[in-house]
N, C-alpha and C positions, 0 to 999 in steps of 0.2 A: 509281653516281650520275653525271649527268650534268649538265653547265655547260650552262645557260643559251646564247641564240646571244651572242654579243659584238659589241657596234654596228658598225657597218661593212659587218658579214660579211652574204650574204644568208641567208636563213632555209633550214632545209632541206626546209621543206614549205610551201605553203599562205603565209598572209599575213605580216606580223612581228608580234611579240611583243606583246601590250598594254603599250602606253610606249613603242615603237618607233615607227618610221616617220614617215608624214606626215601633217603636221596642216593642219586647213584654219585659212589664216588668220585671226585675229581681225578685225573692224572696225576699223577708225583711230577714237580717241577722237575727242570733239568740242569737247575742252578746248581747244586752241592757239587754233580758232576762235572762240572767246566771250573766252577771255585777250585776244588781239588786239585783238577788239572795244573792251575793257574798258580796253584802256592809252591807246587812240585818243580814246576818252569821257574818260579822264583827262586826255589831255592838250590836248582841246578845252576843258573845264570850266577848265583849268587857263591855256589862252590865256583864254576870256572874263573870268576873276577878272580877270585883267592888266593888258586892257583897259576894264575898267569901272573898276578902281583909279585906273587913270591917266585917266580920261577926260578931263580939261581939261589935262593936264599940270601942275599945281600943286601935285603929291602930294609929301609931303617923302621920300619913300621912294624912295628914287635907284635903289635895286636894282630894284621893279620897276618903274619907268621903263627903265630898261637892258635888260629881258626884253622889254619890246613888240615887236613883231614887225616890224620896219623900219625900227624908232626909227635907225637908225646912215646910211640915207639920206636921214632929213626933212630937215636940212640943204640938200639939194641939189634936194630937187625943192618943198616949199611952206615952210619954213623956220620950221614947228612940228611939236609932235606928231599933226595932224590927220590926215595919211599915215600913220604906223606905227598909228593906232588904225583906223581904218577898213583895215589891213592885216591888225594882231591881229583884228577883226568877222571877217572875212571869213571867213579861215583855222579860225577859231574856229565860227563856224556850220557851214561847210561840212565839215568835220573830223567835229563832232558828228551832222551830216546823213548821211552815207554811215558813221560807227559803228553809228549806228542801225540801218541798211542792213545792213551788214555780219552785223549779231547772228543774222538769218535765212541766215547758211552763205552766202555767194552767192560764188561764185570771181573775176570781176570786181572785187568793190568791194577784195580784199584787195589788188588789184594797184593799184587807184587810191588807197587809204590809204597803198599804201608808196612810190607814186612822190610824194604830199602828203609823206608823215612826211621822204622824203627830201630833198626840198626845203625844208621848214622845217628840219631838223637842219640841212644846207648852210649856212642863214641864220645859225641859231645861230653855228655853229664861226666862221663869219666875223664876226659882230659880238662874239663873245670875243675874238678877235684883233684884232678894232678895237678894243675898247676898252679890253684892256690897249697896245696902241701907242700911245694916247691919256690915259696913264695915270690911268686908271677903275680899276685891281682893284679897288678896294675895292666895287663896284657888280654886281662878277661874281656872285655867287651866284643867285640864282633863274635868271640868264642860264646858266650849267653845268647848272643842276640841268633845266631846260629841255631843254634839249640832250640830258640824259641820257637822260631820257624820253621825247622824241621818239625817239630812235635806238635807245630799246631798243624800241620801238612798231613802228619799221621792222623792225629785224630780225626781231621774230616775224611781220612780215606776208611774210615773203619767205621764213623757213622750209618747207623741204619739207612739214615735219607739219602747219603750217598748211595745206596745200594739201590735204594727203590729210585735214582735215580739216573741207573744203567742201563740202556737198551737190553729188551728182553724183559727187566722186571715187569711190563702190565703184563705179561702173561703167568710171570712166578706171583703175583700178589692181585691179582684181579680177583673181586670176590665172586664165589660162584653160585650160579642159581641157584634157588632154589626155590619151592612154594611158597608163595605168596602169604602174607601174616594174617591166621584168621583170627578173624572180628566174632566172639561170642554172643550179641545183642548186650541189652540193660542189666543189669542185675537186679 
């Protein structure tokens, strides 16, 4: 009776063993890429609700007054909420604009969603900090939960898998031939 070759070892004839060797790799899913897509759609839908809530600023609901998207510099630049909601539009269209985009694989748009998602997250973190230093907690919630979702929006657009799972990447990561692994005999 004899054993089987043992992984590592080469074979002692001819190719390796069925269940040995090399396998050609799989495709890259194309989940990350619609996930992504699908968080960016969330969290656009998720800015327009915000800004259509608040649209006159009158809304008795502080928290999502606190989430609009600039709301922490109206103050200083037209000294209502008219600035943070044509901020919240903006970001909001444009977000859902290139998600759209995005859903047909396209490698570009993941990079211009994540340097967006990054710069609203940015927004976020700092109007949390403003306005617990202005003692607001109690108005933070949709502003965190914001935040969260933006940033976890970013992150998947800046994942490698999201990348290799962009039309065009089998051709940027597909391995390339080359000769076949030779087999030295026994030792």
């Amino acid at each position: 009776m004899s054993y089987p070759p043992q992984p590592g070892y080469p074979p002692p004839y001819g190719g390796p063993p069925p269940g040995y060797g090399y396998h050609p790799l799989r495709p890259a899913s194309t989940a990350p890429a619609y996930v992504t897509a699908g968080l960016f759609i969330v969290c656009g839908v998720l800015s327009l609700v915000i800004a259509i809530v608040s649209w006159d600023g009158t809304t008795d609901a502080g928290s999502v007054l606190a989430a609009v998207i600039g709301i922490v510099f109206a103050e200083e630049t037209t000294g209502n909420v008219d600035f943070g909601i044509s901020a919240t539009m903006t970001v909001a269209c444009t977000t859902l604009t290139f998600a759209l985009i995005a859903l047909a694989r396209l490698d570009f748009m993941r990079w211009i969603l994540g340097v967006l998602g990054a710069l609203v997250a940015a927004y976020y973190l700092y109007a949390v900090i403003w306005l617990l230093s202005h003692d607001a907690g109690s108005v933070i919630g949709l502003a965190i939960g914001a935040l969260l979702l933006w940033l976890a929006a970013t992150i998947m657009a800046f994942l490698p898998a999201t990348g290799r799972a962009m039309r065009g990447a089998e051709r940027r990561f597909a391995p390339q031939p080359g000769p076949p692994p030779q087999y030295y005999g026994r030792y």
